[in-house]
Every structure is written in C-alpha cells, then in structure tokens.
Steps between C-alpha positions, in 0.01 A plus 500: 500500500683714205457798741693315804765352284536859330503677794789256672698550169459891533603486877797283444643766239457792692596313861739674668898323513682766708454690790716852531819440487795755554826320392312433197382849415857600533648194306209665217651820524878384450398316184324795363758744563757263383279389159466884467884598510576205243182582317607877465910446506532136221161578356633341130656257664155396734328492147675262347487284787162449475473460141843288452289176622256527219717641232816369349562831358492668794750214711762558185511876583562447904751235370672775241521729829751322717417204742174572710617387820758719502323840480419713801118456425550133579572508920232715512270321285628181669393645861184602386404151337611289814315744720184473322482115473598479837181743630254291241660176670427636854148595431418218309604267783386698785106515324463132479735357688487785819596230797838421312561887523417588818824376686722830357411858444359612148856669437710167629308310177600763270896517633486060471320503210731788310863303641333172375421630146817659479693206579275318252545764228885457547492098474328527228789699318732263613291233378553654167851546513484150582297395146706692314843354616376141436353581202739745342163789509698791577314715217189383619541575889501819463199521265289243758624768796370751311147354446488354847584891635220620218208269610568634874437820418191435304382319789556749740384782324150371412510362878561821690128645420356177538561440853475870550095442468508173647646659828301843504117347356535136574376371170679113527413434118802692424673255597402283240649807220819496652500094472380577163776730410754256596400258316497710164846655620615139587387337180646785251863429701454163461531531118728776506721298637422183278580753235817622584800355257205180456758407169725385778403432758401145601127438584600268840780758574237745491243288702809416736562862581110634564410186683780479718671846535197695462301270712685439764645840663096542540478145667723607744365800565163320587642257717692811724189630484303208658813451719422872663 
C-alpha cells in the first residue's frame, strides 16, 4: 500500500502540464533577453530591488536616489513583471482548468491577460491617489508605489525560472514554490506597508486602504476574468 500511494505521489510530481508550445517558447525568449539587457544595463539598480523588500537600509538608499518610478529601469522592469505574471497566470489556468482555455489561442490569453493586468496595475495607482487625497497621505503614496512596484519585481524574478521548468520538465509541484513565494513576498509587503509612517497613520485608515483599494482593483480583475 506505501508503494502505490508513493508511487502516485512520485507520478503526480513529475506528470507532465504542457505540451510544446511555440508562442510560449518565444514569450521565454523575450523575457530573457529583456531580464538580460536590464540585468546587464541597471544592474545596481536590479540589486537593490530585490533586496529593498527585506531591508530598510537598502529602500532608504533607492529613496535617496530620486523617485523609482520615474527611472528608465522602471518601464522596462514594469513590462517584464506584467509579462511574467501574465505567462504564470496562463499556464496555471490552462493545467487545471484546460476546457476554460481552449476557446482562444495560447497567445490570445497572454494579450487578455497582459491588457487586464495592466489596466489593473493602473487602478490600483489611482486607487492610491485616491487614499492619499482623502486622507492627506501624499508622503506616503509615493513610498506604498514604491513597495507595490518592489514586490512585483521580486515576484517576477523568482517566477521566470520557475515556470521555465514547469513548462520544459513538467514537474507540477513547482507550482506549489511559486504559491509559496508569494506568500512570503506577500506577507513581508504586508508589514512593510503597516510600517510605513505607523506614528501616523490611523490603524482603520490603514485597514480602509488595503482592504478596499488594494482588494478591490484585483476583484475586478477576477470578475472580467470570469466574464471572458
């Protein structure tokens, strides 16, 4: 019986999720080539990234620098985020849920999916703009912007080999790291943010704002999504 139940275990780790697939060998390719020229062109810049979601230190120097969003490293690390969600989104969905995915091309998913995130992405911002107006939070927006724009690219970047082996060995239990990951990612951004100006800042402004502007852009997203 241990040999059956270990043998089904082994199977359903190593089961295959994808079948070739050339609109997502190329989509591979872009994000490499594009990780590569902001890897090789902002490579200080990429560092910090990654390490200003963990460290304070290291958030105060991309702070001391100028305003992230504003840099020329930040369309391209922008594109590269949205890209890569999108792709883990399609291939996610189209393993375990392959009759909703069937009705469109492989590419179509990725073009809907992209728009939709975008779009999302943007509300979001406004949403922000929107907390700090009532509130009187400009300081903070840009700080929560800045975090928001930091935990995508953390994301992303531990993504993008992730689904490279899920697509190219079929091992599904990756899966479960990149869940993993985001809940880490998610939980340190959580109380980044809680920390951010936490002297001032109202506790029920603060759950206000996460619950409902943070929240919601995603809701709607989901319910497009269902929609399509």
């Amino acid at each position: 019986m241990f040999k059956q139940h270990w043998l089904g275990a082994v199977q359903f780790q190593w089961d295959a999720v994808a079948q070739p697939n050339n609109g997502l060998t190329l989509i591979f390719c872009t994000l490499l080539l594009l990780f590569t020229m902001i890897l090789v062109t902002f490579r200080r810049k990429l560092m910090l990234l990654f390490r200003a979601l963990f460290s304070q230190r290291h958030f105060s120097i991309i702070q001391r620098e100028g305003k992230l969003l504003e840099d020329r490293i930040s369309s391209f690390v922008l594109f590269f985020d949205i890209l890569t969600i999108t792709t883990g989104l399609v291939m996610f969905f189209s393993t375990y849920i392959p009759q909703a995915m069937s009705k469109l091309p492989f590419i179509a998913y990725i073009g809907i999916f992209f728009v939709l995130l975008m779009l999302a992405y943007i509300l979001k911002l406004l949403c922000n703009e929107l907390y700090a107006n009532l509130f009187g939070r400009g300081k903070e927006r840009t700080t929560i912007n800045q975090y928001k724009f930091i935990f995508m690219t953390d994301l992303s970047v531990a993504m993008f080999p992730l689904l490279v082996i899920i697509q190219y060995t079929g091992i599904r239990a990756f899966y479960y790291v990149i869940v993993g990951l985001l809940a880490v990612l998610f939980a340190v951004w959580l109380y980044r943010l809680s920390k951010i100006n936490s002297n001032n800042i109202h506790r029920f402004h603060f759950f206000l704002y996460f619950c409902t502007l943070e929240i919601l852009p995603w809701l709607i997203f989901l319910k497009v999504l269902l929609v399509i």
